[in-house]
C-alpha positions as CSV (number, residue, x, y, z in Angstrom):
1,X,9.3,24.1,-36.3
2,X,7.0,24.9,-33.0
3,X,4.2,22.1,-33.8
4,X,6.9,19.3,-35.2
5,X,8.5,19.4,-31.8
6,X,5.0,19.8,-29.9
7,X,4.0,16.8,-31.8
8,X,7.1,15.0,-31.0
9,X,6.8,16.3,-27.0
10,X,3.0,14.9,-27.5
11,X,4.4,11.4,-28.9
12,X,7.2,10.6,-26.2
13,X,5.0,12.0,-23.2
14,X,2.3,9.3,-24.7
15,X,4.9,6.7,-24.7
16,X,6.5,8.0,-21.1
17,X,3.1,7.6,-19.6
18,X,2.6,4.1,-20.8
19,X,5.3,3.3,-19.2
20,X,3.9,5.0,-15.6
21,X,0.5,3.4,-16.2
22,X,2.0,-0.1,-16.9
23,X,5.4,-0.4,-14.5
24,X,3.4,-0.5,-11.1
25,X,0.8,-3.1,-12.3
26,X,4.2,-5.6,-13.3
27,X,4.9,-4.5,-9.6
28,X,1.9,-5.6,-8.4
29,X,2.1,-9.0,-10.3
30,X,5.7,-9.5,-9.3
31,X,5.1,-8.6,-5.3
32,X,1.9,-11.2,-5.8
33,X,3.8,-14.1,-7.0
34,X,7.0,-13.9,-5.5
35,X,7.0,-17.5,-4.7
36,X,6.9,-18.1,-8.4
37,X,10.4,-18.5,-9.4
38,X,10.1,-18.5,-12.8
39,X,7.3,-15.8,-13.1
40,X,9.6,-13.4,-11.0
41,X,12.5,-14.2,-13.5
42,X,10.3,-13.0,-16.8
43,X,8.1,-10.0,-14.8
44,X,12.2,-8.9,-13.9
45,X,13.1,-9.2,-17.3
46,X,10.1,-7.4,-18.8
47,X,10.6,-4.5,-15.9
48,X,13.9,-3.4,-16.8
49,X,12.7,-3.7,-20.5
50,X,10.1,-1.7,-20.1
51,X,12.0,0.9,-17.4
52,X,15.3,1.1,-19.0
53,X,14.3,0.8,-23.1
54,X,11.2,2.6,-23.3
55,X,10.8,4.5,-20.1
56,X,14.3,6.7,-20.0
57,X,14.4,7.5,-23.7
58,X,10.4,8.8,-23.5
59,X,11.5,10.8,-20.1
60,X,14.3,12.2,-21.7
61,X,12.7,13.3,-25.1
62,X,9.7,14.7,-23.2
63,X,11.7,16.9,-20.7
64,X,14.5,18.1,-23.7
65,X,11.4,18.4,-26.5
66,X,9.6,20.5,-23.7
67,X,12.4,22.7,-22.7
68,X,12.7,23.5,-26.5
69,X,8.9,24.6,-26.3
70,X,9.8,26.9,-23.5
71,X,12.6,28.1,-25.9
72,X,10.9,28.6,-29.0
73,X,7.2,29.6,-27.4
74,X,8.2,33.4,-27.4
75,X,8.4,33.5,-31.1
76,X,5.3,31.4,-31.8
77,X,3.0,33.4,-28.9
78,X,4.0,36.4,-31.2
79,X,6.8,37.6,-28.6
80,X,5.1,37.0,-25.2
81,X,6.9,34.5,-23.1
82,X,4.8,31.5,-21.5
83,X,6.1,32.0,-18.3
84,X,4.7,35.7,-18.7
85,X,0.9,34.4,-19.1
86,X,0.4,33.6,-15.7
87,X,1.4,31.0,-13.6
88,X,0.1,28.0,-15.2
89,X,3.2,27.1,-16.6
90,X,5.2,27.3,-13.1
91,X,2.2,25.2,-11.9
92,X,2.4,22.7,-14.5
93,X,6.2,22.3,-14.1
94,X,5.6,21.4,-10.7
95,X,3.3,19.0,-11.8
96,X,5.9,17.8,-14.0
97,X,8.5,17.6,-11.9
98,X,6.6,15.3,-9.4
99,X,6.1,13.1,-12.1
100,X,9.8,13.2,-13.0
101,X,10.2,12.0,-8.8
102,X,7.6,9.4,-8.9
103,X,9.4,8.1,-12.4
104,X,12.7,7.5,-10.8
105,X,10.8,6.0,-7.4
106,X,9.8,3.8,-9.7
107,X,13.4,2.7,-11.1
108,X,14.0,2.6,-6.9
109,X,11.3,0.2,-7.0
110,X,12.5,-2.0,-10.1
111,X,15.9,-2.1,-7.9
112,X,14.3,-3.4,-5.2
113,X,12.3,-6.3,-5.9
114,X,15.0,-7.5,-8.3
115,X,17.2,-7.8,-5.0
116,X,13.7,-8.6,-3.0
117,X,14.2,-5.9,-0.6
118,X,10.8,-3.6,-1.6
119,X,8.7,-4.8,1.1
120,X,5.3,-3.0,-0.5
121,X,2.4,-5.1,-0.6
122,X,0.5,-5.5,-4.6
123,X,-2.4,-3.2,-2.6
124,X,0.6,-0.7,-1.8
125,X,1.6,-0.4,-5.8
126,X,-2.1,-0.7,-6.7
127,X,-2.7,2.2,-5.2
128,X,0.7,4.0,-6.2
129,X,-0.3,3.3,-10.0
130,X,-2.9,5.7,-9.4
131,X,-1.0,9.1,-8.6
132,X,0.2,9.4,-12.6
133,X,-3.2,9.5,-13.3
134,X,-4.0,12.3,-11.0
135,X,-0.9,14.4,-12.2
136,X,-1.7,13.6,-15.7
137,X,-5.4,15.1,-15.0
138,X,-3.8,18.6,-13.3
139,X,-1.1,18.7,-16.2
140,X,-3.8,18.7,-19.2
141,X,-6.4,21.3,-17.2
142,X,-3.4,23.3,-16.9
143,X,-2.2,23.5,-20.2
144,X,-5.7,23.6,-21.9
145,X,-7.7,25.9,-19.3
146,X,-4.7,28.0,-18.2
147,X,-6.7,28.7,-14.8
148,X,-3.4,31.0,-13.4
């Protein structure tokens, strides 16, 4: 049962990140045509599409699939808890949980320049497309070189 839910866990991070990688750059192309009416209307549309259809379901099946990993990893790490192997875990689920923050900023941000109130420049969100990247690069040493 372990590896079906850490392939499932694998599956809905994949599709959570897609939606951090690709949200900002809509941003970015919404901030830099704001005096396009109708682009604005279908960049809107395709934000809280994107956000509220693919985005919450993937967040919420990778946080409850990896909390049953947690659960179940004592019995497939032959009785030794993961939060016992050091503190990579504890580390990683930081990691995680600033993701979890800049996830929801991002929702912020959808709210925002649907009620053209974000006054963030398409530099500003070029830039904050990049800090998934970066936690995603911590997140994977962690769990594969377990440093702690």
């Amino acid at each position: 049962m372990y590896n079906w839910i850490l392939w499932f866990h694998i599956i809905s991070m994949v599709s959570w990140f897609a939606v951090l990688f690709y949200l900002p750059r809509l941003f970015v192309y919404h901030v830099e045509n704001g005096t396009n009416n109708g682009f604005v209307e279908v960049v809107e549309v395709m934000e809280m599409k994107i956000y509220k259809y693919i985005g919450v379901p993937s967040f919420w099946a990778t946080l409850l699939s990896g909390v049953a990993l947690i659960v179940l990893s004592t019995a497939h790490y032959n009785g030794v808890n993961v939060f016992a192997m050091g503190g990579w875990m504890h580390a990683k689920l930081t990691l995680v949980a600033l993701l979890a923050v800049y996830f929801f900023s991002l929702g912020r941000y959808r709210l925002k320049l649907k009620e053209n109130t974000a006054y963030k420049s398409g530099k500003f969100f070029r830039i904050y497309n990049e800090i998934p990247t970066l936690l995603l690069m911590g997140i994977v040493a962690l769990v594969i070189v377990k440093p702690f």
